[in-house]
C-alpha positions as CSV (number, residue, x, y, z in Angstrom):
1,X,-20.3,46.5,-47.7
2,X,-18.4,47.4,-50.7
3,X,-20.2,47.4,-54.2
4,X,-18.7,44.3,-56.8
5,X,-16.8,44.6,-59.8
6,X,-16.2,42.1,-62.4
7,X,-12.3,41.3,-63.6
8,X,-11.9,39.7,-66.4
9,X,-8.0,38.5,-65.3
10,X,-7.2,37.7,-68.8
11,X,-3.8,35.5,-70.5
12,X,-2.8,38.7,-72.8
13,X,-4.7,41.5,-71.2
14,X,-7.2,41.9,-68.1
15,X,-9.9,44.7,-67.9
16,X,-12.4,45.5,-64.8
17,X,-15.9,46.8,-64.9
18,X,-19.0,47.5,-62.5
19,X,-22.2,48.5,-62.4
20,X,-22.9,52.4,-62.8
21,X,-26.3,53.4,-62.8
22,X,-27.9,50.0,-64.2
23,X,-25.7,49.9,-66.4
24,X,-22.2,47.6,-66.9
25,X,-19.3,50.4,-67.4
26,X,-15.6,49.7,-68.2
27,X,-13.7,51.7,-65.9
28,X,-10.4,53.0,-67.2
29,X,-6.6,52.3,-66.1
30,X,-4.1,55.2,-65.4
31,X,-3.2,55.3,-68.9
32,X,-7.4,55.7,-69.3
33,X,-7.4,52.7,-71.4
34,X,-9.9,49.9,-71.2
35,X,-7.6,47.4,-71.7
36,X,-4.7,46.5,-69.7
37,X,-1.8,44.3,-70.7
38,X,-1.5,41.2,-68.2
39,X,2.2,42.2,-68.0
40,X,3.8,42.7,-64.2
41,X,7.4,44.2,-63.3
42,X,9.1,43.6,-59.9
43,X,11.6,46.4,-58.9
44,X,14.5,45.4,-57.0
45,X,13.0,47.3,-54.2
46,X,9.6,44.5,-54.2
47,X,7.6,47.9,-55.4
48,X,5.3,46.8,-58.9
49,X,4.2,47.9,-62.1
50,X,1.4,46.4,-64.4
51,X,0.0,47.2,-67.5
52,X,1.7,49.0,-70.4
53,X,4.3,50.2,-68.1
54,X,5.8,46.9,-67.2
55,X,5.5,46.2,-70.6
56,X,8.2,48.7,-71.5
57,X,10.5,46.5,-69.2
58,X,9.8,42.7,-71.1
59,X,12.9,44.0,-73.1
60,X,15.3,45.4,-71.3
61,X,14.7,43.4,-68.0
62,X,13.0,40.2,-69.0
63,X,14.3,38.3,-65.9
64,X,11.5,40.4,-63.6
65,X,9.0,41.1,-66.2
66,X,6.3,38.6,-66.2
67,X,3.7,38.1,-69.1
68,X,1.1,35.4,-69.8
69,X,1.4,34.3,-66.3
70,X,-2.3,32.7,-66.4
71,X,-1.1,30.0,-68.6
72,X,0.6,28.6,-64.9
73,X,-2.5,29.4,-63.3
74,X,-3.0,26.1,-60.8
75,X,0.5,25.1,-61.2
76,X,3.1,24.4,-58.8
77,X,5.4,26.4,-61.0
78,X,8.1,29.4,-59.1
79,X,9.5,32.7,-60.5
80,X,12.1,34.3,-59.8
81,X,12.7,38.0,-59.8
82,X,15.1,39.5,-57.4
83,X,16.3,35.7,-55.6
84,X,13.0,35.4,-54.7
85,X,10.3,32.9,-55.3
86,X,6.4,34.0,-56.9
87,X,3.8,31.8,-57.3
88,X,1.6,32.3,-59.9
89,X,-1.4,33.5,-57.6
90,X,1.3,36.1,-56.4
91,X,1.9,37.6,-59.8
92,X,-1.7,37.6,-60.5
93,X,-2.7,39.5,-57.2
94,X,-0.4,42.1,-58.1
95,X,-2.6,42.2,-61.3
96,X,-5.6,42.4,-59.5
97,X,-4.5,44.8,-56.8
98,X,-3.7,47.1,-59.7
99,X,-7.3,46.7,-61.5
100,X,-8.8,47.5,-57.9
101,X,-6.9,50.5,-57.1
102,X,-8.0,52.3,-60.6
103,X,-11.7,51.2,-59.8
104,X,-11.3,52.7,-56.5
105,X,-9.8,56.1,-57.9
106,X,-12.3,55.9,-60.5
107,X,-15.4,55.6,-58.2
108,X,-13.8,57.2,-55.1
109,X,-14.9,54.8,-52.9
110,X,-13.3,51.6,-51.3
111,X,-13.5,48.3,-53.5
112,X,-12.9,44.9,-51.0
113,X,-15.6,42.6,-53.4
114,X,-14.8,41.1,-57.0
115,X,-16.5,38.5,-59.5
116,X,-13.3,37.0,-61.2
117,X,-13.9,35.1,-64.4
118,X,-12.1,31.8,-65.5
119,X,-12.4,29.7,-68.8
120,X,-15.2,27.2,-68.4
121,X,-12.6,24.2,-68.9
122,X,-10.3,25.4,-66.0
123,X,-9.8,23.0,-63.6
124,X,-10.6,23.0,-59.8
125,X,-6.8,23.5,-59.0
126,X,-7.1,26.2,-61.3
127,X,-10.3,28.2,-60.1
128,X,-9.1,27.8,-56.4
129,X,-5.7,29.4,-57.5
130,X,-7.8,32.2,-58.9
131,X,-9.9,32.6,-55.6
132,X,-6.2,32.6,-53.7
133,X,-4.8,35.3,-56.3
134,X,-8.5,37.4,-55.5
135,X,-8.0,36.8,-51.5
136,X,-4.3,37.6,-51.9
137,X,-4.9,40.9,-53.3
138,X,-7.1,41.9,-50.3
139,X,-10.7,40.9,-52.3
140,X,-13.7,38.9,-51.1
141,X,-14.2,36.7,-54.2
142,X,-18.2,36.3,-54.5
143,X,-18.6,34.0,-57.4
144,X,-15.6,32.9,-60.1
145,X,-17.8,33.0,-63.0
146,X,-17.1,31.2,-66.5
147,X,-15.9,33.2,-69.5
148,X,-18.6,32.6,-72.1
149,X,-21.1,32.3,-69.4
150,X,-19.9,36.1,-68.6
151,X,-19.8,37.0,-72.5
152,X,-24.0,35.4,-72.5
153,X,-24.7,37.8,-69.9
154,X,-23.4,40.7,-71.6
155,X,-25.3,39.5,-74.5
156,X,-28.6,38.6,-72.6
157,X,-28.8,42.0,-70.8
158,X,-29.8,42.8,-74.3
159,X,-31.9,40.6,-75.4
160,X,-34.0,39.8,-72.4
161,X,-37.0,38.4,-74.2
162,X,-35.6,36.4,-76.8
163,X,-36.0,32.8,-77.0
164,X,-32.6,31.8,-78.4
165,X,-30.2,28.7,-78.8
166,X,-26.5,30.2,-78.9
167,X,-23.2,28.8,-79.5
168,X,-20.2,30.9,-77.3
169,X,-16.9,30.9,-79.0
170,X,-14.1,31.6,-76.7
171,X,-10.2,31.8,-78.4
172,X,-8.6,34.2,-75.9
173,X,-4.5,34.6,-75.5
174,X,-4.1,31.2,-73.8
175,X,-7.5,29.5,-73.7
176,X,-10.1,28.1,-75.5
177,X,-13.6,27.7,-74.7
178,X,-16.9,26.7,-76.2
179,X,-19.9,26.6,-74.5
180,X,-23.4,26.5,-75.9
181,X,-26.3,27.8,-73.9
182,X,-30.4,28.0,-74.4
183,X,-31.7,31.8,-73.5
184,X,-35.2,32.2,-73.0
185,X,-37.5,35.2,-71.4
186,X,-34.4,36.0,-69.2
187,X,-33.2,32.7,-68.4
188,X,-29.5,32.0,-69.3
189,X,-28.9,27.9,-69.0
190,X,-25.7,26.6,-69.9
191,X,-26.1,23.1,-71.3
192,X,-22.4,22.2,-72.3
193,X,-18.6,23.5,-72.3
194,X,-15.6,22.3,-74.0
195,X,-12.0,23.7,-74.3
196,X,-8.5,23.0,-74.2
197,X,-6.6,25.4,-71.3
198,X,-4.0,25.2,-73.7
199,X,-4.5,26.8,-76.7
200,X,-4.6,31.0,-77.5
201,X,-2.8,33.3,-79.3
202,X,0.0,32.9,-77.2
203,X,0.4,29.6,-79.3
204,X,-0.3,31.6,-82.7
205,X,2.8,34.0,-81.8
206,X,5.2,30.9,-81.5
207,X,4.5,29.5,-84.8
208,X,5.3,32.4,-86.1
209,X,8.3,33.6,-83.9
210,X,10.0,29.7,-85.1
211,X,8.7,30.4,-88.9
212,X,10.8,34.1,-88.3
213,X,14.4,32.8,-86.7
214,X,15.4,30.7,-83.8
215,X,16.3,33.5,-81.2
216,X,18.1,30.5,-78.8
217,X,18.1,31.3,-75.2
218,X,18.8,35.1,-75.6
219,X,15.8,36.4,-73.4
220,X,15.7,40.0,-74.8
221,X,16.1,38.5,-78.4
222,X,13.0,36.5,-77.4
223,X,10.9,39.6,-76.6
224,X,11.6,41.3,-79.5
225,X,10.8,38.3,-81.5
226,X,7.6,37.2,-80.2
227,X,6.6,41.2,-80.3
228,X,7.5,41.5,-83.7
229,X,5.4,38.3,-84.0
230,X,2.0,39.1,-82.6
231,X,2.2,42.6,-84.4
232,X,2.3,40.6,-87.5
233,X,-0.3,38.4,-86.6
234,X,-2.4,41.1,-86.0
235,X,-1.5,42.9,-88.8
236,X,-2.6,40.1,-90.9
237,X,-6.4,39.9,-89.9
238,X,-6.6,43.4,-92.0
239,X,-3.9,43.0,-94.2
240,X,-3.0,40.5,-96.9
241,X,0.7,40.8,-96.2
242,X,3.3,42.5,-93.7
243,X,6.5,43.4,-93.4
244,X,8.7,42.2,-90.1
245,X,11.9,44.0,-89.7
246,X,14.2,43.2,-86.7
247,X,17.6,45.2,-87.1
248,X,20.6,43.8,-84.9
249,X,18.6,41.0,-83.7
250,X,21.2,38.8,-82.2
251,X,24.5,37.6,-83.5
252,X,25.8,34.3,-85.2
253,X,28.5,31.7,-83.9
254,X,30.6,34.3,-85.2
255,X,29.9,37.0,-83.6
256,X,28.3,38.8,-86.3
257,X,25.4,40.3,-86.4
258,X,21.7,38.9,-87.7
259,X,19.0,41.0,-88.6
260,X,15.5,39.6,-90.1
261,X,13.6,41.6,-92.6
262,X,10.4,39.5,-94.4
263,X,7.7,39.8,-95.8
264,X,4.8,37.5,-94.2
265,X,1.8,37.0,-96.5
266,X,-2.0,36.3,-94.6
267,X,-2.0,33.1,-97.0
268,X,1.6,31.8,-95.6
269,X,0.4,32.7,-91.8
270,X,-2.9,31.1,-92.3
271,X,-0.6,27.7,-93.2
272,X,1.8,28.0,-89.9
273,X,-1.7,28.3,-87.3
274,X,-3.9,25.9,-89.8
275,X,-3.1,22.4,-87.6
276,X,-4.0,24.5,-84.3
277,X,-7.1,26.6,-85.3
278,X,-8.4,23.0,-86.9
279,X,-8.3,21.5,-83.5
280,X,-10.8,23.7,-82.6
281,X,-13.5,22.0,-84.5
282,X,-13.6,19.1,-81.9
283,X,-14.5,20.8,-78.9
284,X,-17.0,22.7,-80.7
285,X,-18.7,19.8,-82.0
286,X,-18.1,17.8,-78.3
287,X,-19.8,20.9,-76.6
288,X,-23.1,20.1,-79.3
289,X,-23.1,16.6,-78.7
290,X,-23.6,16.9,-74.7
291,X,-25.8,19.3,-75.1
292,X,-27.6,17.7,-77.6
293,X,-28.0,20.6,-80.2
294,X,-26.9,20.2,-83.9
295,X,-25.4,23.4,-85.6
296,X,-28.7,23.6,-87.4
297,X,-30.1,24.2,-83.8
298,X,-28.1,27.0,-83.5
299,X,-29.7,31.1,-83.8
300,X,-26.6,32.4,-82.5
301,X,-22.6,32.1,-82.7
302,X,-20.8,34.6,-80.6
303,X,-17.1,35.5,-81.2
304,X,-15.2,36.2,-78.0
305,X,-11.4,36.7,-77.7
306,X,-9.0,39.2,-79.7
307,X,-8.4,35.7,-81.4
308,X,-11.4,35.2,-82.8
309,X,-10.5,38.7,-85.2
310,X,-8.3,36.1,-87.1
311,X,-10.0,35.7,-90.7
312,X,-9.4,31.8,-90.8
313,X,-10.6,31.0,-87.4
314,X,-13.7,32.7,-88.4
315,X,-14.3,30.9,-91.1
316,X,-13.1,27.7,-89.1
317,X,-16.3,28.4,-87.1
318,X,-18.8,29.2,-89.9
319,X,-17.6,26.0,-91.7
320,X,-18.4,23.9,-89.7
321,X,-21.3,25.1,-87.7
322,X,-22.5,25.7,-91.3
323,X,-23.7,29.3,-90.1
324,X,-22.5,32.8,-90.3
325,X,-20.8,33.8,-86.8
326,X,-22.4,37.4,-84.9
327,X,-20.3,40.0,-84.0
328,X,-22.7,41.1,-81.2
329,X,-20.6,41.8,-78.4
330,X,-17.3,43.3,-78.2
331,X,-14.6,40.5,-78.2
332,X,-12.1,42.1,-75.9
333,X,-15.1,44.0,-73.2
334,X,-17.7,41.3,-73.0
335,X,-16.3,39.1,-70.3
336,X,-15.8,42.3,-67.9
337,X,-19.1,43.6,-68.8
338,X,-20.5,39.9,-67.9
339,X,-18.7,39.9,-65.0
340,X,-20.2,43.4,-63.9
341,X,-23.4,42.2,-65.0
342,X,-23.3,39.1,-62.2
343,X,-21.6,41.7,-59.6
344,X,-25.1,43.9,-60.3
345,X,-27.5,40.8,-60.1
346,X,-25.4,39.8,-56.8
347,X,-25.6,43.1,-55.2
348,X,-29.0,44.2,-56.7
349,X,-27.6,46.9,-58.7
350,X,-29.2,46.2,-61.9
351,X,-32.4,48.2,-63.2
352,X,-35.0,46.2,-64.7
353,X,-32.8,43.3,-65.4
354,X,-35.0,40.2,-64.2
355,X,-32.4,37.8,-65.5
356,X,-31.5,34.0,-64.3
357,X,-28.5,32.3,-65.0
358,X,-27.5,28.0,-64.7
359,X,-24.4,26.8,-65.4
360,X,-22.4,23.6,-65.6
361,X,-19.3,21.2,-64.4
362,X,-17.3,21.2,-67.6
363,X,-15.6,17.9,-65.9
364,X,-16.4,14.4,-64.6
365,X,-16.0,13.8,-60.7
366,X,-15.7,10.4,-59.3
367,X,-13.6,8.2,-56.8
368,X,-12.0,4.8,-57.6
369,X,-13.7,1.7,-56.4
370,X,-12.4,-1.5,-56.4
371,X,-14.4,-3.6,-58.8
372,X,-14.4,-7.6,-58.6
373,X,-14.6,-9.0,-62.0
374,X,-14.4,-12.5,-63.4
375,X,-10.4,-12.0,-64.0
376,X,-9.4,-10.2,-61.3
377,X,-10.2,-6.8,-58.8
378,X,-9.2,-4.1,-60.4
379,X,-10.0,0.3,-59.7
380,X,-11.9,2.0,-61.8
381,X,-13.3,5.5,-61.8
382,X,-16.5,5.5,-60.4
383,X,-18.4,9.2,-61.8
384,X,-20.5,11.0,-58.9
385,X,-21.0,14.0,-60.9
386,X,-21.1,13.5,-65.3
387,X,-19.9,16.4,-67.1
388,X,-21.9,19.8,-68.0
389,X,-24.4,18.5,-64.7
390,X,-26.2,21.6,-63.7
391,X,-24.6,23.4,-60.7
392,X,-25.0,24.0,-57.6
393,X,-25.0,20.4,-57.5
394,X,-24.7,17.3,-54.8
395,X,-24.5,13.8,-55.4
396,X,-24.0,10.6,-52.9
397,X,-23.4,7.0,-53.3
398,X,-23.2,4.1,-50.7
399,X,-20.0,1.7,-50.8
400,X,-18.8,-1.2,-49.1
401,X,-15.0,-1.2,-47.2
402,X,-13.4,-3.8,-49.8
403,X,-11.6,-6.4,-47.1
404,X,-13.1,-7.6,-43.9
405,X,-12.1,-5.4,-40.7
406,X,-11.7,-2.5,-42.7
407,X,-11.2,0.6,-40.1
408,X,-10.3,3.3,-42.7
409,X,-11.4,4.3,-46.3
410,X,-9.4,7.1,-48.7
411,X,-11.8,8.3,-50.9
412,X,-9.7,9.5,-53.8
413,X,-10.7,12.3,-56.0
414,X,-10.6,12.2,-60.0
415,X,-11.2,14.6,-62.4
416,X,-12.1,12.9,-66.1
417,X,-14.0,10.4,-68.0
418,X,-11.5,7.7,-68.2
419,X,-12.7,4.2,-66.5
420,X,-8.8,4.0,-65.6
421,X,-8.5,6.2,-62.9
422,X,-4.9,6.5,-64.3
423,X,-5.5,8.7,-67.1
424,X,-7.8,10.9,-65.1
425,X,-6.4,13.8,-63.5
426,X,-6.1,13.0,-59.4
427,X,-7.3,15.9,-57.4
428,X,-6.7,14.7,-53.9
429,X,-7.6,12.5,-51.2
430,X,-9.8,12.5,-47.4
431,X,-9.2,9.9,-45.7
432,X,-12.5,8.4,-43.4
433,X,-11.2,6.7,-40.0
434,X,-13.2,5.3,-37.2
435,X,-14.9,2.6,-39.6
436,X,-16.7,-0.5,-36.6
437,X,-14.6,-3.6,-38.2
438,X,-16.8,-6.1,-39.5
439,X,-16.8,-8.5,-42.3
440,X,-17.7,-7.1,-46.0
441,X,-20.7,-5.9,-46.3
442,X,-21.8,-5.1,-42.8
443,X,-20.6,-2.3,-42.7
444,X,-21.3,1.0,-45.3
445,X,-19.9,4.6,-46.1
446,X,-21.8,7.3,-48.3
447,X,-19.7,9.5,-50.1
448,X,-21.0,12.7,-51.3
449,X,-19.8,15.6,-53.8
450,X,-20.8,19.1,-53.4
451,X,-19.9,21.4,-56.5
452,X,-21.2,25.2,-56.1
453,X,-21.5,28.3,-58.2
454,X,-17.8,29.1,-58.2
455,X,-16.6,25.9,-59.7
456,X,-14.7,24.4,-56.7
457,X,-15.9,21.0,-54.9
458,X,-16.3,19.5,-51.5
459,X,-15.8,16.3,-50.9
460,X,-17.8,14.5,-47.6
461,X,-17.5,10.5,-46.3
462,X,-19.7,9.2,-43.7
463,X,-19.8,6.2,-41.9
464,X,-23.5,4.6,-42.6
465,X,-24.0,3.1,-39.3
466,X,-22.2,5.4,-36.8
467,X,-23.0,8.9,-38.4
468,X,-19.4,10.0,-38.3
469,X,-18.1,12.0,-40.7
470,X,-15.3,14.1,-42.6
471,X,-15.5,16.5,-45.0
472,X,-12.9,19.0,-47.0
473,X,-12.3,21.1,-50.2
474,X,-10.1,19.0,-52.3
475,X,-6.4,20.8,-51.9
476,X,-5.2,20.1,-55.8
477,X,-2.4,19.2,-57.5
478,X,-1.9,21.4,-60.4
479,X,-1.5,18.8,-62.7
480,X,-2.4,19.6,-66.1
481,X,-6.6,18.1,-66.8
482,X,-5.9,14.9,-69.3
483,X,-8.2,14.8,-72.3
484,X,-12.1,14.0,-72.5
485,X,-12.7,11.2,-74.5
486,X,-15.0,10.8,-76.7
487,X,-15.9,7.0,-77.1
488,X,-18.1,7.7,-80.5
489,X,-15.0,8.6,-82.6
490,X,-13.3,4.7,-81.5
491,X,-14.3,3.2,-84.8
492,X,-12.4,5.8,-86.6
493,X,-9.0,5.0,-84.6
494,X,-6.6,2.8,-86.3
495,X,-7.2,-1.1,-86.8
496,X,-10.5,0.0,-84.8
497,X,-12.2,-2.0,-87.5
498,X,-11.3,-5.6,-86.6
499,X,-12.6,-5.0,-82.9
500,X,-16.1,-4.3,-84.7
501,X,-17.8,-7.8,-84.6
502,X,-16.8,-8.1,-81.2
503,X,-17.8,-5.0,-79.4
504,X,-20.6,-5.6,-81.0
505,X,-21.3,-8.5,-79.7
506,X,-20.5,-7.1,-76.1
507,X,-23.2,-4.3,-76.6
508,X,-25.9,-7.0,-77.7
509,X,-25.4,-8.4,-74.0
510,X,-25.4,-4.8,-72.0
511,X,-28.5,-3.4,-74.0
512,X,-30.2,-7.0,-73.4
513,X,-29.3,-6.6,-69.3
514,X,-27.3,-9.6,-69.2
515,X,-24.2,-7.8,-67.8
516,X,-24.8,-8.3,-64.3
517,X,-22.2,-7.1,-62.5
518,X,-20.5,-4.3,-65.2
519,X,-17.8,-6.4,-66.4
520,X,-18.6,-6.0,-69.6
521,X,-19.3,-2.7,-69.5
522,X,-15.8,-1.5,-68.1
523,X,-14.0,-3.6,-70.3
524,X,-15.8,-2.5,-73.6
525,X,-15.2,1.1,-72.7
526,X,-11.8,0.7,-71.7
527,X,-10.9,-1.2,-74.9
528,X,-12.1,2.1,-76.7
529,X,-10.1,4.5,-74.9
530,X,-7.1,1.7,-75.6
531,X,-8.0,2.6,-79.5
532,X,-8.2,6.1,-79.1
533,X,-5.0,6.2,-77.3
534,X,-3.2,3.7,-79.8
535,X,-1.7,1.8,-77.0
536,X,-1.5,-1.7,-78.8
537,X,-0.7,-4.0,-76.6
538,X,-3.2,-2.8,-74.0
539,X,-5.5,-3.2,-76.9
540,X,-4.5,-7.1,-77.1
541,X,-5.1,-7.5,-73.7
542,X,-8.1,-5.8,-72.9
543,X,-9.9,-7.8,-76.1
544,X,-8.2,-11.1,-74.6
545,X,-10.2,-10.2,-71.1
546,X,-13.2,-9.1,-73.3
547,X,-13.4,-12.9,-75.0
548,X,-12.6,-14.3,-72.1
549,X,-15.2,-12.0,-69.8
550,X,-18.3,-13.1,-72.8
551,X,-17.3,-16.8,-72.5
552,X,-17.5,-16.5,-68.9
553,X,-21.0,-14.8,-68.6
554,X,-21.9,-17.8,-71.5
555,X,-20.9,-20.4,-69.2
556,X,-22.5,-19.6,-66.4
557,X,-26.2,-19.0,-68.1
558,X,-25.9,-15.2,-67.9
559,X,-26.5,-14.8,-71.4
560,X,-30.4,-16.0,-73.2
């Protein structure tokens, strides 16, 4: 068999690495650069080029240049080049067919096995579209393996015997991740991640391509723009000011044309991104709470991502972790060398490296149920497996067909934290036939979730009393992951205070054990997420149901 090599198939640039006499090397492009721009050209004839030489063509030939393309990782999303449709996973093969074919001139030797690496917070429509762009480009994908997981491993291969809490900063081109980890004596456990898939420098070059000109719809104007933009952004993390000069730009309503010379000070830059780098705080301080660390717990903060070299994200970080961030590992190589690093330990390339690494499910996964309250039946989101839950995992539950006669059962498949299965993200369906009919509660099915290494889950219903059973990996929609919420921030949301006295009252009853059957429960939590979401009248309703549930339990002697 082949040897491995870690990718690192990155939003702005992608790099590949592998073991080389027990050690993680970066092996070099054609240009013999580390780093490779994520940029791919179609020719009219179908032939490719990646890296800085489909680069050269984002400006004169826009229409088949793609950039960025991870950003539609997962998505159902075409493009066109050429009157002919790409997936995403198709762009991003022709990325990693490129990476391959430089390790293979590199080490003279036929490379057919990859670790690929994926922000923690990707979704499972997103890791399998990652597997499909690895399998399309001719590799056996042996583990997709977690960004600041990767960047811990670089780090840990270092530090083998210390006994350290750390804190993994993650701000990439197009993603942000935060995961915080305990090492200790060559043991690498992840506790928690947090993110947005949403948020990179990507997003840092359009606030300051629309603080520059509004380019319209002119594609090569656009290129030119958001080039001159992320020079200047970079320009900025070294300088206190820089110049941005775009001759002949486009042209006005009247034909004539616009140029845009400027002068773009660190201080005015720092005001366009400041809304977007503080919504990084959150996440941070989510990823903490689950894994129940304070910053003061904290021996280590490592910077990953070319966008973590921007001055005021730094100081974002060392605000409010209340600790100086370590430049210990190279932002832009760590994830490849990680990667490497979990090829070596999978193909027992390593020397002396007696290393052990856990990670996590960044997500809820659960089914709806029907739940029969005092009101009315009603679906909620039943969790199998919580969030940051150790993986490999597997978790069943037994449930009862809901009407009498029942042959059939879908188990639906939800991604999210949400009680409403509506603002979850839906992942899919398998649908369990064959069930004996019988009145409710005769007959039982057990549902089980299997989540492995690489992030992607199987879903499995049996029937209880006839053994039968069907099984699948979930086939995703693409559908971009809805938010996390977290239900301690609820008294903060507006006119939160006035529901005080009677949530209150609510919790009294659950921490006693006098909600029997989870009414109370559902409703208290969904009236928070109502809050947080500032839907008002669902708010009115769900505290009407709330009264109405407590008066009911009263009633009926539930309550001491």
């Amino acid at each position: 068999m082949s040897r491995i090599v870690g990718i690192d198939l990155g939003t702005s640039t992608s790099e590949i690495a592998c073991i080389v006499n027990g050690t993680p090397k970066l092996i070099p492009n054609t240009q013999g650069k580390l780093i490779t721009p994520s940029v791919v050209h179609i020719r009219e004839d179908g032939s490719v080029l990646v890296g800085e030489e489909a680069a050269e063509y984002l400006f004169t030939r826009p229409d088949c240049t793609f950039m960025e393309v991870k950003r539609l990782t997962g998505s159902s999303e075409a493009l066109h080049a050429h009157n002919k449709d790409y997936a995403p996973e198709d762009i991003q093969a022709m990325l990693l067919r490129y990476l391959v074919a430089c390790a293979e001139s590199f080490l003279n030797e036929k490379i057919e096995r990859a670790v690929i690496t994926v922000p923690a917070y990707f979704t499972d429509a997103q890791r399998r579209a990652t597997a499909k762009a690895g399998e399309l480009a001719g590799l056996q994908v042996e583990r997709i393996l977690n960004e600041p997981t990767a960047a811990a491993l670089d780090y840990g291969l270092s530090n083998l015997k210390e006994c350290t809490n750390v804190l993994v900063y993650d701000l990439g081109g197009g993603t942000l991740d935060v995961t915080v980890l305990e090492m200790f004596e060559g043991v690498i456990d992840v506790k928690a991640s947090c993110g947005n898939n949403q948020l990179g420098g990507k997003d840092f070059d359009e606030i300051v391509m629309r603080n520059l000109a509004e380019a319209g719809t002119d594609e090569r104007a656009l290129m030119r723009l958001k080039k001159a933009a992320e020079e200047c952004k970079i320009r900025l993390s070294d300088h206190d000011e820089h110049q941005v000069s775009l001759p002949f730009l486009l042209t006005d309503n009247d034909g004539k044309p616009v140029s845009i010379e400027k002068t773009v000070t660190r201080t005015e830059f720092e005001q366009w991104v400041e809304e977007k780098v503080a919504s990084t705080k959150e996440p941070m301080m989510s990823a903490l709470s689950d894994a129940k660390f304070t910053p003061q717990d904290l021996n280590v903060i490592l910077l990953v991502g070319g966008s973590t070299r921007i001055p005021c994200v730094k100081k974002l970080v060392a605000e409010s972790l209340s600790a100086t961030p370590h430049s210990l590992v190279d932002p832009d190589l760590t994830v490849a060398r990680g990667a490497a690093i979990q090829a070596g330990l999978l193909e027992g390339s390593l020397n002396n490296a007696d290393l052990v690494l856990t990670d996590v499910c960044p997500y809820t996964l659960g089914t709806s149920v029907l739940h029969n309250g005092f009101l009315e039946r009603r679906l909620v989101f039943d969790p199998l497996i919580p969030r940051n839950t150790t993986i490999p995992t597997e978790k069943s539950k037994i449930y009862i067909p809901s009407s009498d006669y029942q042959t059939s059962v879908r188990i639906d498949v939800y991604q999210g934290d949400s009680t409403n299965p509506d603002n979850n993200e839906r992942l899919g369906d398998v649908l369990l036939t064959g069930i004996p009919p019988a009145k409710v509660g005769e007959e039982s099915i057990e549902i089980s979730f299997s989540y492995d290494m690489n992030g992607i889950l199987q879903v499995k219903g049996s029937i209880v009393s006839t053994g039968k059973q069907v099984s699948a990996e979930i086939s995703t929609t693409g559908v971009k992951a809805k938010p996390v919420f977290d239900l301690t921030k609820w008294e903060k949301a507006d006119g939160a205070r006035q529901f005080r006295p009677l949530v209150r009252k609510a919790e009294k009853q659950i921490e006693a054990g006098n909600d029997k059957t989870g009414e109370i429960a559902i409703l208290v939590r969904q009236l928070k997420e109502a809050l947080l979401l500032k839907n008002k009248s669902q708010v009115e309703n769900l505290r009407e149901e709330l009264l109405e549930a407590l008066d009911a339990f009263e009633s009926l002697g539930f309550f001491k």
